[in-house]
C-alpha positions as CSV (number, residue, x, y, z in Angstrom):
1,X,-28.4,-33.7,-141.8
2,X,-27.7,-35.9,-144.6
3,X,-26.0,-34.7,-147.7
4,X,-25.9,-36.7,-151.3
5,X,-22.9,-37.0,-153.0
6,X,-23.2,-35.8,-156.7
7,X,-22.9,-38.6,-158.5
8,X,-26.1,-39.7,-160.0
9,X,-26.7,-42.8,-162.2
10,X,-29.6,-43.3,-163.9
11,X,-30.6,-47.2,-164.9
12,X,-32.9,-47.8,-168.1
13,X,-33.1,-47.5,-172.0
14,X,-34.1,-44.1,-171.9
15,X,-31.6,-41.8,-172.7
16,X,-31.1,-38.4,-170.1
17,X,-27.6,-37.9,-169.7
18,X,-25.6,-37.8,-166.4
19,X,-26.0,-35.1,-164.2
20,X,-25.0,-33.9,-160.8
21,X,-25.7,-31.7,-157.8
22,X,-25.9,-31.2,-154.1
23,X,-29.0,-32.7,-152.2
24,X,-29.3,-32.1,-148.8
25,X,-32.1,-33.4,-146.4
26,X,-33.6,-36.2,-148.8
27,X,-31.8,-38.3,-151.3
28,X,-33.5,-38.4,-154.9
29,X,-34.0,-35.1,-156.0
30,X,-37.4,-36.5,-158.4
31,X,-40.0,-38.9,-157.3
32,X,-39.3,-42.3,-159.2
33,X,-41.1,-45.6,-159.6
34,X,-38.7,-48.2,-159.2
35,X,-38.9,-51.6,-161.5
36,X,-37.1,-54.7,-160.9
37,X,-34.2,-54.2,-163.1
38,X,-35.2,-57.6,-165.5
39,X,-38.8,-55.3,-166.2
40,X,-39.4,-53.7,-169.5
41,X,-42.1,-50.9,-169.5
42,X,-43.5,-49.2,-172.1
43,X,-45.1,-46.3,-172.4
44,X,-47.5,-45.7,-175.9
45,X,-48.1,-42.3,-176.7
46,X,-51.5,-41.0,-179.1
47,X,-49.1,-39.1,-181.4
48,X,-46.8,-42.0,-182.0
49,X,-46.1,-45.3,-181.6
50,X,-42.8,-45.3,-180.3
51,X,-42.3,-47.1,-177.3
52,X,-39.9,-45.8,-174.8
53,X,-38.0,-46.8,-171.3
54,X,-38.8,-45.5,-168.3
55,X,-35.9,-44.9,-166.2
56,X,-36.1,-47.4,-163.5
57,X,-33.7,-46.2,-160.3
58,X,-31.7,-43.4,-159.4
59,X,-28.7,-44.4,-158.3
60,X,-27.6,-41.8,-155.4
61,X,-25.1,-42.1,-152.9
62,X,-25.6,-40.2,-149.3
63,X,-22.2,-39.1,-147.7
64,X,-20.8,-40.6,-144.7
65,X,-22.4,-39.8,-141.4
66,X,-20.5,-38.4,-138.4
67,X,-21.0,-39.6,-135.9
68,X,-22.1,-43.5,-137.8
69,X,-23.9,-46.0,-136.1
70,X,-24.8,-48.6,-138.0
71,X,-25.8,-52.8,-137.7
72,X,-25.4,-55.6,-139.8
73,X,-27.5,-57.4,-141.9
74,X,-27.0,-60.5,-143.7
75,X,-27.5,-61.2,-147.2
76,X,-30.4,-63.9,-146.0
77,X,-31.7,-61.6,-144.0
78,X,-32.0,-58.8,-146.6
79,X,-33.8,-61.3,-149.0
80,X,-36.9,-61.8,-146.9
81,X,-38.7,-58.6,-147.2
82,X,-40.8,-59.1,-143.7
83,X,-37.4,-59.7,-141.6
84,X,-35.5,-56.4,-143.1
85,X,-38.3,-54.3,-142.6
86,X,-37.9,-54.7,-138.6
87,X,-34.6,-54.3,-139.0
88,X,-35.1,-51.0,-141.3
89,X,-37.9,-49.7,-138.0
90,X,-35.1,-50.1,-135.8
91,X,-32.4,-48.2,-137.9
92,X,-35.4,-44.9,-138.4
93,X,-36.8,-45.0,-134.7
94,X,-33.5,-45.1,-133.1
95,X,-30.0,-43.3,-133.4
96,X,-28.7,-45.5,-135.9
97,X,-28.1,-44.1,-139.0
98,X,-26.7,-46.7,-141.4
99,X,-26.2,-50.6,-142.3
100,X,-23.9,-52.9,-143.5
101,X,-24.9,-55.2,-145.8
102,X,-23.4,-58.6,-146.9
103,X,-22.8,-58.2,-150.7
104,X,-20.1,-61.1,-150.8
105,X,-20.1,-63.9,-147.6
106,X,-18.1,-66.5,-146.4
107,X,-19.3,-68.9,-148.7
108,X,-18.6,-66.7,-152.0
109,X,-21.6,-66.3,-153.3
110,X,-22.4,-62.9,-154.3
111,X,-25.8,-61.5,-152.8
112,X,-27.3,-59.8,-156.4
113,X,-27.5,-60.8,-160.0
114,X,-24.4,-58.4,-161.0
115,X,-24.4,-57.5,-165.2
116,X,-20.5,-57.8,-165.3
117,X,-19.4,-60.7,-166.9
118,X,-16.7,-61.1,-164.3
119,X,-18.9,-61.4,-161.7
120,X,-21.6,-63.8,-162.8
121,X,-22.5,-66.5,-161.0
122,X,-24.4,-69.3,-162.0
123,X,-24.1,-71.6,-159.1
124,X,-24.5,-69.7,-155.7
125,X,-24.4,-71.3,-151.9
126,X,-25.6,-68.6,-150.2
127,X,-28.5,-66.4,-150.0
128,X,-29.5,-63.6,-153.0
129,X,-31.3,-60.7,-152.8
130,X,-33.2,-60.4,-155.8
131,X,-34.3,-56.4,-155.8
132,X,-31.3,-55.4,-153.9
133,X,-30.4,-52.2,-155.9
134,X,-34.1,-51.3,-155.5
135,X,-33.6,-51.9,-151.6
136,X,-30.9,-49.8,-151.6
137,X,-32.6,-46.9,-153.1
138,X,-35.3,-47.2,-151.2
139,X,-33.2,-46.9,-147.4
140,X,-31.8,-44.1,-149.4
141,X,-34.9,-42.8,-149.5
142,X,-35.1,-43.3,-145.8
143,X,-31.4,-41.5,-145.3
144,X,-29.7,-44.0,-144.2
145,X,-25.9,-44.7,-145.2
146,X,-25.7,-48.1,-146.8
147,X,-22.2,-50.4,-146.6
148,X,-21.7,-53.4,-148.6
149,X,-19.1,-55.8,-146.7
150,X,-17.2,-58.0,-148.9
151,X,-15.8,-61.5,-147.3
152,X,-12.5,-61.3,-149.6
153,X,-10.0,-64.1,-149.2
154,X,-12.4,-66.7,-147.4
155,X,-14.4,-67.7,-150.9
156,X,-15.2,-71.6,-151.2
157,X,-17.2,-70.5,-154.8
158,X,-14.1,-69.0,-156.1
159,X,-11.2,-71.8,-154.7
160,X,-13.6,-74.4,-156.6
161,X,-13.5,-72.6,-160.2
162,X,-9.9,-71.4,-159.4
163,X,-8.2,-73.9,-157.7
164,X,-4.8,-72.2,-158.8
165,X,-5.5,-69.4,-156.8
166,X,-6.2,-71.0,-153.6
167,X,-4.0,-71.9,-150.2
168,X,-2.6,-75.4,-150.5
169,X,-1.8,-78.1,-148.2
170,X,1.5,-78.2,-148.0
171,X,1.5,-82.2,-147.9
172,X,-0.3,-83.0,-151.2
173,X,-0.8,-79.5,-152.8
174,X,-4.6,-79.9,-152.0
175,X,-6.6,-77.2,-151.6
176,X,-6.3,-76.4,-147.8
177,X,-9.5,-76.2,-145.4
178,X,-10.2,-74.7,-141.9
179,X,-11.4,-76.3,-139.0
180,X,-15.2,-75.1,-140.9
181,X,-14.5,-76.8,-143.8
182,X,-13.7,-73.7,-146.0
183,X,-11.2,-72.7,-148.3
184,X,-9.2,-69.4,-149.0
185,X,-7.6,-67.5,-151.7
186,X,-3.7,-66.6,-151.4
187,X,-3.6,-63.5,-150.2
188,X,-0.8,-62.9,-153.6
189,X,-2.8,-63.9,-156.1
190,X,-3.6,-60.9,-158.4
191,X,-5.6,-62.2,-160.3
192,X,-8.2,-62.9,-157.5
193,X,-7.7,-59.0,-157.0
194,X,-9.4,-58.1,-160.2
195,X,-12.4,-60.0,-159.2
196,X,-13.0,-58.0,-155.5
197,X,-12.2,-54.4,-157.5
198,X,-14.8,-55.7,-160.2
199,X,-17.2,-56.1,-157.5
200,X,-16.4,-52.8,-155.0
201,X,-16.9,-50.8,-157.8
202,X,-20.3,-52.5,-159.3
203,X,-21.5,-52.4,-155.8
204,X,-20.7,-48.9,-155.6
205,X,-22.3,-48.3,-159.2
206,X,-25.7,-49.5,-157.6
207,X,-26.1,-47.7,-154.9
208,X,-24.1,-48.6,-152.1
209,X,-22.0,-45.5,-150.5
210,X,-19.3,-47.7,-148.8
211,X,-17.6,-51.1,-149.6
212,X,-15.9,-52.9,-146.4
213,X,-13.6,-55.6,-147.0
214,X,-13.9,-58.2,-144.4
215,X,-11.3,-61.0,-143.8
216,X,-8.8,-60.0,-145.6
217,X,-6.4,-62.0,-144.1
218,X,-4.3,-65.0,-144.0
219,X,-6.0,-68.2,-142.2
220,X,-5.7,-68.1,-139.1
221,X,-7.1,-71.7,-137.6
222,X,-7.0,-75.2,-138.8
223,X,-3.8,-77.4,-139.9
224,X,-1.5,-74.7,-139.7
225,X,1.5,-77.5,-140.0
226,X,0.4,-78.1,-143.3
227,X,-0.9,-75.2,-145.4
228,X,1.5,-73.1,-148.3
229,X,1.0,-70.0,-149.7
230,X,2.1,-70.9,-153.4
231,X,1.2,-66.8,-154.5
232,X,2.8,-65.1,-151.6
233,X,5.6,-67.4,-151.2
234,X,8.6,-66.0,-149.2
235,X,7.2,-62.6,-149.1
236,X,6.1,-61.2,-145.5
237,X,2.4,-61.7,-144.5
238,X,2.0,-58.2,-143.6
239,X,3.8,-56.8,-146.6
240,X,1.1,-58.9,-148.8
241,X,-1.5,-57.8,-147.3
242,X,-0.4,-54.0,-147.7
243,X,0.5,-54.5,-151.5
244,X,-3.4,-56.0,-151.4
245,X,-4.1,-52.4,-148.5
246,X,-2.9,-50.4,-151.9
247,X,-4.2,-52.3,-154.5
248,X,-7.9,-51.3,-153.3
249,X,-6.9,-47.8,-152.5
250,X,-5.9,-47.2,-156.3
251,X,-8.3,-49.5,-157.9
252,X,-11.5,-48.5,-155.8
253,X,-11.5,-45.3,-154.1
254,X,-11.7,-43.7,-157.8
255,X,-15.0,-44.9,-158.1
256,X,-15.8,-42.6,-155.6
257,X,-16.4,-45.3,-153.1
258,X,-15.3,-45.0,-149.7
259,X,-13.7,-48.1,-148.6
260,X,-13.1,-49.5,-145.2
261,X,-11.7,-52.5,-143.3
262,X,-12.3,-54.6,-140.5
263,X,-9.4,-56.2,-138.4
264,X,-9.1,-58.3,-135.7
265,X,-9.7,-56.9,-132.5
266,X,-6.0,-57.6,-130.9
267,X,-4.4,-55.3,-133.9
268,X,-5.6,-52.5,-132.0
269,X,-3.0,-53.5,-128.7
270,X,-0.9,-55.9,-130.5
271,X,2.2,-54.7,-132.9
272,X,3.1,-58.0,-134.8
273,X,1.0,-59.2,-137.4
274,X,-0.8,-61.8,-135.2
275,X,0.3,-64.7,-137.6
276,X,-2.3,-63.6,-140.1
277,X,-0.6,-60.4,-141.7
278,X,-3.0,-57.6,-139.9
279,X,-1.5,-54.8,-138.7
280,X,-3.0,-51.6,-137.9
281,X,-1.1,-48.6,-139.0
282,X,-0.5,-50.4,-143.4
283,X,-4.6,-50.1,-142.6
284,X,-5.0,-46.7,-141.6
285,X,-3.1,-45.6,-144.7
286,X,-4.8,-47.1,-147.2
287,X,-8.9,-46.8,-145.6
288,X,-10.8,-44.5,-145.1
289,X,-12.0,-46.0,-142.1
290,X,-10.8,-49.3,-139.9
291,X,-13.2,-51.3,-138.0
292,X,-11.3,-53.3,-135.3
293,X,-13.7,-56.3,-134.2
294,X,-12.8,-55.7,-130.2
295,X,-15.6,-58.3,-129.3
296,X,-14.8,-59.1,-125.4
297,X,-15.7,-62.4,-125.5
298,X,-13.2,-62.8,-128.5
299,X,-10.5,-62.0,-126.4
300,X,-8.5,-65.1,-124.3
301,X,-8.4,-65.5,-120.5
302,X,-6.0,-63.1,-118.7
303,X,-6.2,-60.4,-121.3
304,X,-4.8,-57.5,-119.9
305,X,-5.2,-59.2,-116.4
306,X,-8.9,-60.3,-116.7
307,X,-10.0,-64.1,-115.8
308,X,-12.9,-63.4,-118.0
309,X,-12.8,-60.4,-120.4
310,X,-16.7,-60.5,-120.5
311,X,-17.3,-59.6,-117.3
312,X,-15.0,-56.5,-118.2
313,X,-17.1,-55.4,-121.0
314,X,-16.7,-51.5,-120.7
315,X,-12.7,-52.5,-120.1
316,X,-12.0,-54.1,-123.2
317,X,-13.3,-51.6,-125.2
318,X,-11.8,-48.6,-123.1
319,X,-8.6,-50.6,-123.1
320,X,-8.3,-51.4,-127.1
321,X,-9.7,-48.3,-128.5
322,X,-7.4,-46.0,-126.3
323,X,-4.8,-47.9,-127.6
324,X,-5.9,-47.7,-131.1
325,X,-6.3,-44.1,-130.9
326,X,-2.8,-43.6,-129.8
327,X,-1.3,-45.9,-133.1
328,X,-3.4,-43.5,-135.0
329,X,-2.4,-40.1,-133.7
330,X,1.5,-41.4,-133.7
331,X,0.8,-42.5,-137.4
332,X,-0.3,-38.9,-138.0
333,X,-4.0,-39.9,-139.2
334,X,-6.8,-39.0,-137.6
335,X,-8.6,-41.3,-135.3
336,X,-11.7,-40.7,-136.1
337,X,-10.7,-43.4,-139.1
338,X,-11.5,-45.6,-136.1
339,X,-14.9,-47.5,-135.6
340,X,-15.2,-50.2,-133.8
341,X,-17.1,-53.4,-134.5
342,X,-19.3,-53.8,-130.6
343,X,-20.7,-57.3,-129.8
344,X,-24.6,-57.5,-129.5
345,X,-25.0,-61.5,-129.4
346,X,-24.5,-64.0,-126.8
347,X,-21.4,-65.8,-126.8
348,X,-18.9,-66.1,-123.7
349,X,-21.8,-64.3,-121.9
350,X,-25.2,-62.8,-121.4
351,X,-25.3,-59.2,-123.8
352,X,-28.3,-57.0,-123.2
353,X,-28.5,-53.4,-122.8
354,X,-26.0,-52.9,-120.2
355,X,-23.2,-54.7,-122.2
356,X,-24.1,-53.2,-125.1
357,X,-24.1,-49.7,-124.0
358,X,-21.0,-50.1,-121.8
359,X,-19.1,-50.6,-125.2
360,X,-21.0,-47.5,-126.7
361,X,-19.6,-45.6,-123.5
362,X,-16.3,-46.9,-123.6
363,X,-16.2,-45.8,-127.5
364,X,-17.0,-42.5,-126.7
365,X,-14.8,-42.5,-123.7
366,X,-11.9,-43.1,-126.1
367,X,-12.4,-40.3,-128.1
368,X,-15.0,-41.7,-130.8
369,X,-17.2,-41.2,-132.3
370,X,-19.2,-43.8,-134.6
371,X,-19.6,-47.6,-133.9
372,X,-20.8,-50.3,-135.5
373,X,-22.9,-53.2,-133.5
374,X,-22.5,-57.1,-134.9
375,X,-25.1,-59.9,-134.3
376,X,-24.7,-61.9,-137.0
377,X,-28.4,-63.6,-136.3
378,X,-29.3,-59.6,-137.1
379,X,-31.6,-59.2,-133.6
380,X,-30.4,-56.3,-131.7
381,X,-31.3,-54.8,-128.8
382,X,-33.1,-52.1,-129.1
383,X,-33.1,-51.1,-125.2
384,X,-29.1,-50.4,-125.9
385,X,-30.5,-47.7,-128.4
386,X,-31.2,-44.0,-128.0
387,X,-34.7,-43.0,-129.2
């Protein structure tokens, strides 16, 4: 059963205070009309003319489900009514309780019209959801758990109005591009970090219950002869990332926001930083909850003794999360902080319903309990699912 945290905002001109209380079983305690949040409506009364406010949307947040199974959705995919309304029917007629949404992608362009001057964007590249508070009241509605993921140090938008900030080529002290063509912040440069609390905690402040913070991480492909960090300098990767790791947790989390990481997959078996400054146990201290990305066919030939990982689908999962698990429980954290990131798309391989539940099973097998599947064309398959 779901259970709604007490925090309740209310948006609009009319003045009613801030109040607070347990909801259990449906997630706005009054019936409300919701407005886009540029509307003005008046009400005109016989005694008076004094127009008045309505109060647009309740702002709720649902608690995190356990077990959680949730999919992705993409900001372009959330803006089309028509294609997120399949995606919501699959999320209420199957055992998937929650969804990630992007609220910041890999182009830097952030996915609503935000009121904080910090985070206003006038020119985007990517795709905006124009009534997403409204959209994430209304899943409420439906009980589902929604996540906004945040692309952090991969932002084109903001290496173009802050070049300062950015990872240089070493050769010209250019701003430094992947093999994609896109640029990142230095993982060092505070400054940058005001901007991602600013927008955890106004996501947070419209609805969404959880913020994950996707690649936050050094580059890890491109001219790697020729890129500096000018920010981080001589310090450690891994020990810049975890002053970053801590940042969040004391910045954040007071919000009330749960917050929550996704790694790459080899952090769960390997113990260096993998050149990129992601390690696992800095992670499980500072989240809530850690989603390694233990896609098989991300994984090179010979892993753990397999030609082809994805014809080892259930192994790779079995194999990483047990390891995972183990890192957690020597850490003294629990592992159900754990939650992986399961592949549902083609790529090294054909992924139906038997590769997608082998992963579920070899989740479970580990211990889990929640999971999180990744298409990022957002078509699942819904065979995979339980009714």
């Amino acid at each position: 059963m779901m259970q709604l945290k007490k925090t309740v905002f209310i948006t609009g001109a009319l003045s009613v205070g801030t109040f607070s209380a347990f909801y259990f079983a449906v997630p706005v305690l009054f019936p409300v009309t919701y407005y886009p949040l540029s509307d003005k409506v008046g009400v005109q009364t016989e005694m008076a003319s004094t127009t008045l406010a309505l109060p647009k949307i309740i702002v709720t947040h649902i608690q995190t489900p356990e077990p959680l199974k949730a999919v992705y959705m993409s900001a372009c995919y959330a803006s089309a009514p028509s294609l997120r309304a399949k995606l919501v029917h699959l999320i209420e007629t199957t055992e998937l309780n929650a969804v990630m949404i992007d609220v910041k992608d890999y182009s830097g362009t952030i996915a609503y019209r935000s009121v904080v001057p910090k985070l206003v964007q006038e020119k985007v590249a990517g795709c905006r959801v124009a009534d997403m508070q409204a959209f994430v009241a209304t899943l409420h509605e439906k009980g589902i758990y929604v996540i906004a993921r945040v692309t952090v140090f991969q932002d084109p938008l903001y290496t173009h109005a802050h070049p300062e900030l950015a990872v240089k080529r070493k050769s010209d002290g250019g701003i430094w591009k992947d093999r994609k063509g896109l640029s990142f912040i230095d993982v060092s440069a505070k400054p940058y970090w005001e901007y991602v609390s600013a927008l955890a905690q106004d996501a947070y402040a419209i609805g969404f219950d959880e913020i994950n913070f996707d690649y936050i991480r050094f580059p890890s492909d491109g001219n790697m002869k020729d890129i500096a960090y000018p920010w981080t300098a001589t310090t450690t990767k891994s020990v810049a990332l975890e002053k970053f790791f801590a940042y969040l947790e004391e910045e954040v989390k007071p919000s009330g926001a749960v917050i929550s990481a996704d790694l790459f997959g080899m952090t769960t078996t390997n113990t260096d930083d993998l050149n990129i400054g992601q390690v696992l146990e800095p992670a499980l201290r500072h989240f809530d909850y850690v989603a390694p990305m233990v896609y098989p066919s991300h994984y090179p030939p010979n892993f753990n003794g397999w030609a082809n990982p994805n014809e080892h689908v259930y192994g790779v999962i079995k194999y990483s999360m047990d390891k995972a698990v183990a890192r957690a429980k020597v850490a003294s954290t629990t592992p159900l902080k754990l939650r992986p990131w399961l592949q549902d798309f083609d790529y090294g391989g054909d992924y139906g319903a038997v590769e997608v539940r082998a992963q579920i099973q070899a989740t479970y097998d580990s211990g889990l309990t929640s999971w999180m599947l990744w298409d990022p064309n957002n078509r699942y398959t819904p065979a995979a699912l339980l009714k």
